[in-house]
Structure formats: structure tokens, C-alpha cells
TIKOL-29265 format. One record per residue: residue number from 0; x, y, z of N, C-alpha, C, O in turn. Coordinates in nm, 2 decimals. Last residue first. Example, Ala and Ser with C-alpha at 12.3 -4.5 7.8 and 13.67 -1.06 7.14 Angstrom:
2
+------+--------+--------+--------+--------+--------+--------+--------+--------+--------+--------+--------+--------+
: resi :    n_u :    n_v :    n_w :   ca_u :   ca_v :   ca_w :    c_u :    c_v :    c_w :    o_u :    o_v :    o_w :
+------+--------+--------+--------+--------+--------+--------+--------+--------+--------+--------+--------+--------+
:    1 :   1.28 :  -0.22 :   0.71 :   1.37 :  -0.11 :   0.71 :   1.29 :   0.00 :   0.79 :   1.34 :   0.11 :   0.80 :
:    0 :   1.32 :  -0.57 :   0.78 :   1.23 :  -0.45 :   0.78 :   1.32 :  -0.33 :   0.78 :   1.42 :  -0.33 :   0.85 :
+------+--------+--------+--------+--------+--------+--------+--------+--------+--------+--------+--------+--------+
This chain:
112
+------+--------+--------+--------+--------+--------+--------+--------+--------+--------+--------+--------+--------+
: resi :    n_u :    n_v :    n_w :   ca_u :   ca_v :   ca_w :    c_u :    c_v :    c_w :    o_u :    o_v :    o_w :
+------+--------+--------+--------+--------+--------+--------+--------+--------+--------+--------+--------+--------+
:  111 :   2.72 :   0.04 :  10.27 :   2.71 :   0.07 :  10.45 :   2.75 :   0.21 :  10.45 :   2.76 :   0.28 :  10.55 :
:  110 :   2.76 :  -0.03 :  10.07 :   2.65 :  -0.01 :  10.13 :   2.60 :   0.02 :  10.23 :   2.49 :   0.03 :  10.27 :
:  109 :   3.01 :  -0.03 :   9.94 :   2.95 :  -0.12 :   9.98 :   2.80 :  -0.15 :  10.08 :   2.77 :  -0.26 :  10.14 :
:  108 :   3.16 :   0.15 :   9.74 :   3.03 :   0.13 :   9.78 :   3.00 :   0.02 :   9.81 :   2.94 :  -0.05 :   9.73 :
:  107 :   3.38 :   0.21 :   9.65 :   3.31 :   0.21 :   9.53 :   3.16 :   0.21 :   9.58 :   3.06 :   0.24 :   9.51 :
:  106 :   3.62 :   0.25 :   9.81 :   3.50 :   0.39 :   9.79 :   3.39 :   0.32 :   9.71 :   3.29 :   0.38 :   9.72 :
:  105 :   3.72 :   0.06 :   9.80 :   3.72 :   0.10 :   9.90 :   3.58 :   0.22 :   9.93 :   3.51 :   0.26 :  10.02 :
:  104 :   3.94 :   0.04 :   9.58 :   3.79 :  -0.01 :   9.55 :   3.71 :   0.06 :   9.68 :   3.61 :   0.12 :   9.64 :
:  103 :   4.21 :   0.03 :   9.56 :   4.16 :   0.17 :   9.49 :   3.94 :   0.13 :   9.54 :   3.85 :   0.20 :   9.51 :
:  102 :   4.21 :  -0.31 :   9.58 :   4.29 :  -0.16 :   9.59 :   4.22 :  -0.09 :   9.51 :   4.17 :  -0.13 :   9.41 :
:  101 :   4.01 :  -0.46 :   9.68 :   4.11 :  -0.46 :   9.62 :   4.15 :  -0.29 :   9.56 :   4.09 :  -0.20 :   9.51 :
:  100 :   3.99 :  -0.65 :  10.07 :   3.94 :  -0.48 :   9.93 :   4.01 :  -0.52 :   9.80 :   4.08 :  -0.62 :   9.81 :
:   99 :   4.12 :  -0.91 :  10.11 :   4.11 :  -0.82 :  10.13 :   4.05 :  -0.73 :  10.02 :   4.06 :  -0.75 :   9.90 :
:   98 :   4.21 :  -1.22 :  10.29 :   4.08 :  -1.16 :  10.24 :   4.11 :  -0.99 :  10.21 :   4.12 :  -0.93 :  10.31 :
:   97 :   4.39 :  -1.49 :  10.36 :   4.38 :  -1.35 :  10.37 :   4.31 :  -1.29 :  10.24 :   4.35 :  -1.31 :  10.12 :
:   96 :   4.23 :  -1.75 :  10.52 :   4.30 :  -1.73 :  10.47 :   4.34 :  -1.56 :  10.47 :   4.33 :  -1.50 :  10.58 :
:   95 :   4.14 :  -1.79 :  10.80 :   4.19 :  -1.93 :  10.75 :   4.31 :  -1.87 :  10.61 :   4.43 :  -1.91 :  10.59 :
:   94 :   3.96 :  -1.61 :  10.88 :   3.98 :  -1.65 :  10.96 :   4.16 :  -1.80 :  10.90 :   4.24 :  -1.86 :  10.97 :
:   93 :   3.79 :  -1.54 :  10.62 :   3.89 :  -1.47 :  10.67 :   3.98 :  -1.49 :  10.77 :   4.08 :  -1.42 :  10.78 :
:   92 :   3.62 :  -1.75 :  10.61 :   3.73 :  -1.78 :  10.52 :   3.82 :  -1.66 :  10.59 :   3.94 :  -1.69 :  10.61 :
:   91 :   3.37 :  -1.68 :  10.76 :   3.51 :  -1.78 :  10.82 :   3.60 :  -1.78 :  10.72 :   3.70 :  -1.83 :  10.76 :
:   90 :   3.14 :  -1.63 :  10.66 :   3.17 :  -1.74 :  10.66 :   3.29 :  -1.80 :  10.69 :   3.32 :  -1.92 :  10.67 :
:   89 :   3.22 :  -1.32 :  10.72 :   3.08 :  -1.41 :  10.80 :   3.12 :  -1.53 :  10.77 :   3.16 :  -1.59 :  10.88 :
:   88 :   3.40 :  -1.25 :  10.55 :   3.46 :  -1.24 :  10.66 :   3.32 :  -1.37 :  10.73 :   3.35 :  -1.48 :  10.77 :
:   87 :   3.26 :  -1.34 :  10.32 :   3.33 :  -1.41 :  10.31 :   3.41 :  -1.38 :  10.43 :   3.49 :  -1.47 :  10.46 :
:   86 :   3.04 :  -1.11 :  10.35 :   3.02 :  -1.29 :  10.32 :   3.15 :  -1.36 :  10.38 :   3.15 :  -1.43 :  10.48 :
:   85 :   3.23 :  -0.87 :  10.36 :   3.13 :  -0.91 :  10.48 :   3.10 :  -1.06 :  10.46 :   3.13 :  -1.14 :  10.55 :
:   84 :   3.32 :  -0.85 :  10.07 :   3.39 :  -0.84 :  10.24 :   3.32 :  -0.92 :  10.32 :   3.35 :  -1.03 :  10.35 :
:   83 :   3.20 :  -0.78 :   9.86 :   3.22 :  -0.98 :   9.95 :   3.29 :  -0.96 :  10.04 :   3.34 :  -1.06 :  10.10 :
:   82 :   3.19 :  -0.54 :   9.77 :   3.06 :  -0.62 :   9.84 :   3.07 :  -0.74 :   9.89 :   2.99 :  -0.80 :   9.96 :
:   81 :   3.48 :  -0.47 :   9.72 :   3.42 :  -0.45 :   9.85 :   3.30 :  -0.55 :   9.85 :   3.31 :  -0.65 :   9.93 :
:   80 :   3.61 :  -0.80 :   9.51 :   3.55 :  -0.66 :   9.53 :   3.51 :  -0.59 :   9.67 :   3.50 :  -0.68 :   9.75 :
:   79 :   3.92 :  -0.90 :   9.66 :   3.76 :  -0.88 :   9.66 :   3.68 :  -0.75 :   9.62 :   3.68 :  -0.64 :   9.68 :
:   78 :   4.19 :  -1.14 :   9.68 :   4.16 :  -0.97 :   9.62 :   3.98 :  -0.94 :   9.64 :   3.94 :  -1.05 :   9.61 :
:   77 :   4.32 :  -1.41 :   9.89 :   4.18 :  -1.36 :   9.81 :   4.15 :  -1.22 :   9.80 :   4.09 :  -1.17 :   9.90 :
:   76 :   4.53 :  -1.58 :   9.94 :   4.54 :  -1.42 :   9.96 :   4.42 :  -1.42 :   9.89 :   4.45 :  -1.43 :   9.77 :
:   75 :   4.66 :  -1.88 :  10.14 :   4.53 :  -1.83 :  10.00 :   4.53 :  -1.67 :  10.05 :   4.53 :  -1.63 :  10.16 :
:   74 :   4.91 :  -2.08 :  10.19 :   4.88 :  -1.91 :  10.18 :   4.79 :  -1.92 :  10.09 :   4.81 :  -1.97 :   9.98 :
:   73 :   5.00 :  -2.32 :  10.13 :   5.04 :  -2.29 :  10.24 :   4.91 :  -2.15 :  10.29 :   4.85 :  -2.14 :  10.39 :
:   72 :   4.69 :  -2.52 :  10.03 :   4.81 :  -2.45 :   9.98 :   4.85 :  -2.36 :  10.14 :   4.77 :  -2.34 :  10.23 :
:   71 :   4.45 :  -2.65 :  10.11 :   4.54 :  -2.72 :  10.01 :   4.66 :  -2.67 :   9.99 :   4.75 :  -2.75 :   9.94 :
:   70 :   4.28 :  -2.50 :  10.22 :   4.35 :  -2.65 :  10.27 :   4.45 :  -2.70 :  10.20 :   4.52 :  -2.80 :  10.23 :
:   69 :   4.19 :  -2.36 :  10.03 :   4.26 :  -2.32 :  10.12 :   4.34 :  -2.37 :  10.24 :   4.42 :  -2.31 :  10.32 :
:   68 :   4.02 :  -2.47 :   9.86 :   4.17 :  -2.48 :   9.82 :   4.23 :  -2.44 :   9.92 :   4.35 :  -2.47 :   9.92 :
:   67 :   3.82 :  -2.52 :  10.04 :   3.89 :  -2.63 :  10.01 :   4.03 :  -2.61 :   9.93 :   4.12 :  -2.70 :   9.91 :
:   66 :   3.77 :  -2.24 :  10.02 :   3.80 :  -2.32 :  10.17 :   3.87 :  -2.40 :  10.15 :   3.98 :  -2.40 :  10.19 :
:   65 :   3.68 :  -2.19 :   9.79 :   3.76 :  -2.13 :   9.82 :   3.84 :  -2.18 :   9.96 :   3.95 :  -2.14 :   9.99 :
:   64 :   3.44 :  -2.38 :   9.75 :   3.58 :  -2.40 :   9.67 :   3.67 :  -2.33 :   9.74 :   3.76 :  -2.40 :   9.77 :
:   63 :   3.27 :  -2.26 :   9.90 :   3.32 :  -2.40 :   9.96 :   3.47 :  -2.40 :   9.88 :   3.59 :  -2.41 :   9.93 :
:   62 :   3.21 :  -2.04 :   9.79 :   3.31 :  -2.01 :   9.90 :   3.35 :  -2.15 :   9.92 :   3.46 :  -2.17 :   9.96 :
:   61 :   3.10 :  -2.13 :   9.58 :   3.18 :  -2.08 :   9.54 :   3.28 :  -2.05 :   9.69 :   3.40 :  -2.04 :   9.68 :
:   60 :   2.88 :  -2.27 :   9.70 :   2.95 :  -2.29 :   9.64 :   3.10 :  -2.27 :   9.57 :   3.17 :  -2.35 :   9.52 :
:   59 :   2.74 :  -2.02 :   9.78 :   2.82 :  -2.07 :   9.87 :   2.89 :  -2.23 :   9.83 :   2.95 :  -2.30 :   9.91 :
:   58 :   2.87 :  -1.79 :   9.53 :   2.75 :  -1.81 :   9.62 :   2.86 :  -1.91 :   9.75 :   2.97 :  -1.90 :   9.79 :
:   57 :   2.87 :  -1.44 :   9.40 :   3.02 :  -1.55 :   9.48 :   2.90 :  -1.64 :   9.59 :   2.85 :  -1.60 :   9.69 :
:   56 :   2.94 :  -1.14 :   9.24 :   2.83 :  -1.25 :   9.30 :   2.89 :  -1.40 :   9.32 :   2.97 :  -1.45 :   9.23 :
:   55 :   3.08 :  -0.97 :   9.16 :   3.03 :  -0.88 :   9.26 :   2.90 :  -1.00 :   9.28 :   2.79 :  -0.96 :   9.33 :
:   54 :   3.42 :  -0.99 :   9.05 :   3.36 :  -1.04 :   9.10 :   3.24 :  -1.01 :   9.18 :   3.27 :  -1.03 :   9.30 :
:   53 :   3.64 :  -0.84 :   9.02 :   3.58 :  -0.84 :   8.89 :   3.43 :  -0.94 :   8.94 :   3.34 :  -0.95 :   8.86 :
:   52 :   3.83 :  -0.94 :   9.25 :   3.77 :  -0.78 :   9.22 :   3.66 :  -0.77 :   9.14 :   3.57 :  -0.70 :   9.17 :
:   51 :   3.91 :  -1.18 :   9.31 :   3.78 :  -1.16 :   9.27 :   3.71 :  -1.01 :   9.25 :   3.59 :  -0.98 :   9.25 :
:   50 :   4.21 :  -1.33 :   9.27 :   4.17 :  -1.20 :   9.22 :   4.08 :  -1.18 :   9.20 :   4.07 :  -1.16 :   9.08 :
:   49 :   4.41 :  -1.55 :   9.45 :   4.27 :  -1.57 :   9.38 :   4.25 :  -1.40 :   9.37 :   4.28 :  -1.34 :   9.47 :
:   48 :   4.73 :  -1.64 :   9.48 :   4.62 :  -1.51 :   9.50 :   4.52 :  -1.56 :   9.42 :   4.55 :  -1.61 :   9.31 :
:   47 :   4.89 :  -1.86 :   9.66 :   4.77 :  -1.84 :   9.54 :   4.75 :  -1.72 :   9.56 :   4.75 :  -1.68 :   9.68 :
:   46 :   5.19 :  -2.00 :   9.81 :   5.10 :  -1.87 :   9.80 :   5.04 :  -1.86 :   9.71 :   5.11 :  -1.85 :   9.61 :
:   45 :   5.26 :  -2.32 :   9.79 :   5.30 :  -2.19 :   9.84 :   5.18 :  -2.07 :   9.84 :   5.08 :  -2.10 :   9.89 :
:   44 :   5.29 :  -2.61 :   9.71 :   5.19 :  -2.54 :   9.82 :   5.19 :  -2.41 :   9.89 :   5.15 :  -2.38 :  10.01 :
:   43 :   5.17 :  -2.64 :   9.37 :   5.24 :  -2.57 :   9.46 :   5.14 :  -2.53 :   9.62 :   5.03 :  -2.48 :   9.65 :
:   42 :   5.04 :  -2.75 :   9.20 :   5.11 :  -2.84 :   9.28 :   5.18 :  -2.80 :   9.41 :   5.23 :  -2.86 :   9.50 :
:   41 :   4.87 :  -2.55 :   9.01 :   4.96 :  -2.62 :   9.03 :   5.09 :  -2.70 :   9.07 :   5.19 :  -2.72 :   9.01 :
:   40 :   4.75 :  -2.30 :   9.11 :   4.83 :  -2.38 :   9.23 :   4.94 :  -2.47 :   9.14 :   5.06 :  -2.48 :   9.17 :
:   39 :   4.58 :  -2.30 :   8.86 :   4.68 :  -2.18 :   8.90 :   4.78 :  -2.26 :   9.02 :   4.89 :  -2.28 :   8.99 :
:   38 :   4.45 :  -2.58 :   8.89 :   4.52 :  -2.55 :   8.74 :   4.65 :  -2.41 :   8.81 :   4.77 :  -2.43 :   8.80 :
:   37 :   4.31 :  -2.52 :   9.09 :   4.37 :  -2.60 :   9.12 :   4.50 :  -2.61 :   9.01 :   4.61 :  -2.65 :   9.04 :
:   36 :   4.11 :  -2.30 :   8.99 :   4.20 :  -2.31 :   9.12 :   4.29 :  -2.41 :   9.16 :   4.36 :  -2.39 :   9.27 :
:   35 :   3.99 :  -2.42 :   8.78 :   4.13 :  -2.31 :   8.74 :   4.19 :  -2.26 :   8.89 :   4.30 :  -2.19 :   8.90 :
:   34 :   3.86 :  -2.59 :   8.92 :   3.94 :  -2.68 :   8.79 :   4.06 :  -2.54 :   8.78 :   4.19 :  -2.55 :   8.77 :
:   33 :   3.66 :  -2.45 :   9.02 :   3.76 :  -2.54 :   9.09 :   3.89 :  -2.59 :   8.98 :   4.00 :  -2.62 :   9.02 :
:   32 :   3.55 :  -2.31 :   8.83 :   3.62 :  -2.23 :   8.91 :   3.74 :  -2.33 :   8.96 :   3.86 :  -2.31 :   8.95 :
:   31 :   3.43 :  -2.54 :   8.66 :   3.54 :  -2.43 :   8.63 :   3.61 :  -2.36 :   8.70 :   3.72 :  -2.32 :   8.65 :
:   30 :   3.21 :  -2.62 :   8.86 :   3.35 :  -2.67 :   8.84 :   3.44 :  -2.63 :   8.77 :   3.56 :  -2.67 :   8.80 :
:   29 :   3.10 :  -2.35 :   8.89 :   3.19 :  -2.44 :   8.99 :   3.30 :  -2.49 :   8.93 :   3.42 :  -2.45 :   8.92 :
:   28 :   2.87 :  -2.30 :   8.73 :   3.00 :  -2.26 :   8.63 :   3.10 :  -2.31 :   8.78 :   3.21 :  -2.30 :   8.75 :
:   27 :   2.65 :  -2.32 :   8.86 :   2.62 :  -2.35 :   8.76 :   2.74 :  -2.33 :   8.66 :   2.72 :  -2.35 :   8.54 :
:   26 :   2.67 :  -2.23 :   9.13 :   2.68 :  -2.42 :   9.09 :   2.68 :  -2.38 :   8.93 :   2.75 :  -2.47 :   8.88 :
:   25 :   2.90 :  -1.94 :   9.08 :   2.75 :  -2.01 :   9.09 :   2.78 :  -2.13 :   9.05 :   2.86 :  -2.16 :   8.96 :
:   24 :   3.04 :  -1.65 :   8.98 :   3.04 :  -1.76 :   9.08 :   3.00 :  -1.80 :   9.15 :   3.01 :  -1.77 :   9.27 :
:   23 :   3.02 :  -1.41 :   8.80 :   2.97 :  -1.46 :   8.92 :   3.02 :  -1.63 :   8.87 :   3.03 :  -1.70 :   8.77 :
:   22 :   3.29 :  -1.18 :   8.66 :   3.16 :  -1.26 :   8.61 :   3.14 :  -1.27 :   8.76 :   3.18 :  -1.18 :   8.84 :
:   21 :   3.65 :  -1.31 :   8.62 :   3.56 :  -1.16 :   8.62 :   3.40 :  -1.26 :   8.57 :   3.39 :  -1.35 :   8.50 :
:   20 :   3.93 :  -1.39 :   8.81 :   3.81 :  -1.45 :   8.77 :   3.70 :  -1.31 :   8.76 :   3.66 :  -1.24 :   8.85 :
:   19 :   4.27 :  -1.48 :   8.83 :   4.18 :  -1.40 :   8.83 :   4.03 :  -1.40 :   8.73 :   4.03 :  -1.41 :   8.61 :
:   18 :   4.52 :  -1.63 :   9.00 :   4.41 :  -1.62 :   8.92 :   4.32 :  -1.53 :   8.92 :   4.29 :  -1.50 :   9.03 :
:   17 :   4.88 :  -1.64 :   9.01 :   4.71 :  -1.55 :   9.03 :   4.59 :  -1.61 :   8.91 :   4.59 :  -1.63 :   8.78 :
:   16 :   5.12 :  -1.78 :   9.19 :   5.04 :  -1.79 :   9.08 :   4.92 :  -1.68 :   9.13 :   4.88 :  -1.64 :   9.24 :
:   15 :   5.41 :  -1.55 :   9.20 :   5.31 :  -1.66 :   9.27 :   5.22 :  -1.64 :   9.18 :   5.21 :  -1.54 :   9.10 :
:   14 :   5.62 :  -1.41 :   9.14 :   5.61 :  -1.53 :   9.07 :   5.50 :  -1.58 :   9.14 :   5.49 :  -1.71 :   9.12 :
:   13 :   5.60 :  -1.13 :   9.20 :   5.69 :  -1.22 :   9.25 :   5.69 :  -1.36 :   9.20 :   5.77 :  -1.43 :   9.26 :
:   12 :   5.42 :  -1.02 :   8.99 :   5.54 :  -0.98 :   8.99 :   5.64 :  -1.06 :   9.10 :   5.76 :  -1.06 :   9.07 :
:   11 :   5.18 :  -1.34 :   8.97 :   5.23 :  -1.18 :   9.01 :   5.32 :  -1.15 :   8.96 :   5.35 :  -1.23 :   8.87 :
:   10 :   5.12 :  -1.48 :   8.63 :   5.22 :  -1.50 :   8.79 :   5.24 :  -1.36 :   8.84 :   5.31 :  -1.28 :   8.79 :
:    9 :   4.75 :  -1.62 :   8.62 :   4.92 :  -1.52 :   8.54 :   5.01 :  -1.57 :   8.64 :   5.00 :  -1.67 :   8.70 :
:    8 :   4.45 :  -1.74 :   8.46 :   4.57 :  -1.72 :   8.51 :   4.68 :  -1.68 :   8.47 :   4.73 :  -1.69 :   8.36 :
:    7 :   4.10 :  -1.62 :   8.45 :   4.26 :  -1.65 :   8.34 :   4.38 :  -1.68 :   8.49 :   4.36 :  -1.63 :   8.60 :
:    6 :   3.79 :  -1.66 :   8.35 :   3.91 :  -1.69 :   8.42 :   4.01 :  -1.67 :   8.35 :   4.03 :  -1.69 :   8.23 :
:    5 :   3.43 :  -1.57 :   8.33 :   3.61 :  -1.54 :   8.27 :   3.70 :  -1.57 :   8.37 :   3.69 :  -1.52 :   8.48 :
:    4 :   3.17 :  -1.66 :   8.31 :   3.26 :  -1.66 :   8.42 :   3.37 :  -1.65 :   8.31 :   3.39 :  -1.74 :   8.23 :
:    3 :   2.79 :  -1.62 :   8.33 :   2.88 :  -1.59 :   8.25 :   3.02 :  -1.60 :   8.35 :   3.00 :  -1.57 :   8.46 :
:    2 :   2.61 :  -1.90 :   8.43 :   2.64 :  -1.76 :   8.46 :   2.74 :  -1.76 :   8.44 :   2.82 :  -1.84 :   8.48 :
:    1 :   2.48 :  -2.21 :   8.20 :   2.61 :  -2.15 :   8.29 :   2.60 :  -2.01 :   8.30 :   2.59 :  -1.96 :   8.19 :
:    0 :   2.20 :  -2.34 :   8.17 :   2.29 :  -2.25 :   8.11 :   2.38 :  -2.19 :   8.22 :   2.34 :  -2.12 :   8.32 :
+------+--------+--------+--------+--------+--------+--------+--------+--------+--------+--------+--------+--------+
């Protein structure tokens, strides 16, 4: 049985694509994630925002995908709830793409 996963895609206010994904992000719903990261890009190699605010479980499946689109397009901007700061700075995607809080979240607690 698949862990519950909502996607949708929009266009910021500057036109770049966003996706945004509420639930966890697990082998067991992947290829959905991959399928609406590639679906939001479409074709474009310009700027994605992936929107994982709504997001507070992201395995390492879920970061592979995030890598590999991030080979793919000029700019990956990834929104995060606070608790995926630390994974996702530890695994290097911070390094490749841009990772950040998502606004107002900062307080919510990340355990430190």
C-alpha cells in the first residue's frame, strides 16, 4: 500500500514551474514523485521549485529523485519543511541545488 502523497503542480508568480507535494516521500509512492517532477519541468531547463513544506518524511529515495532532477534543469530551488534541513544539507543536495526553510516555518521546531 502506497504512503499517502498529494501532488499538484502550478506556476509561481514569475512563471516557473512549482510543484508542490503534501504527505511522505517513500519507495512506495517514487514513481509518482518522479513522474510529477518531470511532468512540472516539462522540458524546461530553467528553474523548478519543488515545494516540500507539507512534507515532514522524504527517504533516500526520495532524495535520489531530487538529485537526478537536479541534473536535469538549470536551477532546482527545493522549499522544506525545517526537519529536512539537516538530511538533505548531509546528503549534498544543498551543495548542487538551493534548499531552504519555508517561510514563516523557522520556529516550528526542528529539534535543536
Amino acid at each position: 500500500m502506497a504512503t499517502p502523497l498529494t501532488l499538484h503542480t502550478e506556476s509561481g508568480a514569475d512563471g516557473t514551474p512549482r510543484l508542490i507535494a503534501t504527505g511522505e516521500i517513500d519507495l512506495s509512492n517514487i514513481a509518482r514523485f518522479t513522474r510529477a517532477l518531470a511532468e512540472a519541468s516539462a522540458g524546461t531547463p530553467e528553474t523548478v521549485t519543488v515545494d516540500l513544506t507539507a512534507v515532514k518524511y522524504l527517504d533516500s529515495a526520495g532524495i535520489n529523485a531530487l538529485f537526478d532532477h537536479a541534473d536535469q534543469v538549470d536551477r532546482l530551488h527545493v522549499i522544506v519543511h525545517p526537519f529536512l534541513i539537516r538530511v538533505l544539507t548531509i546528503s549534498g543536495l544543498s551543495k548542487i541545488a538551493t534548499v531552504e526553510p519555508a517561510p514563516g516555518a523557522a520556529d516550528s521546531g526542528s529539534g535543536e
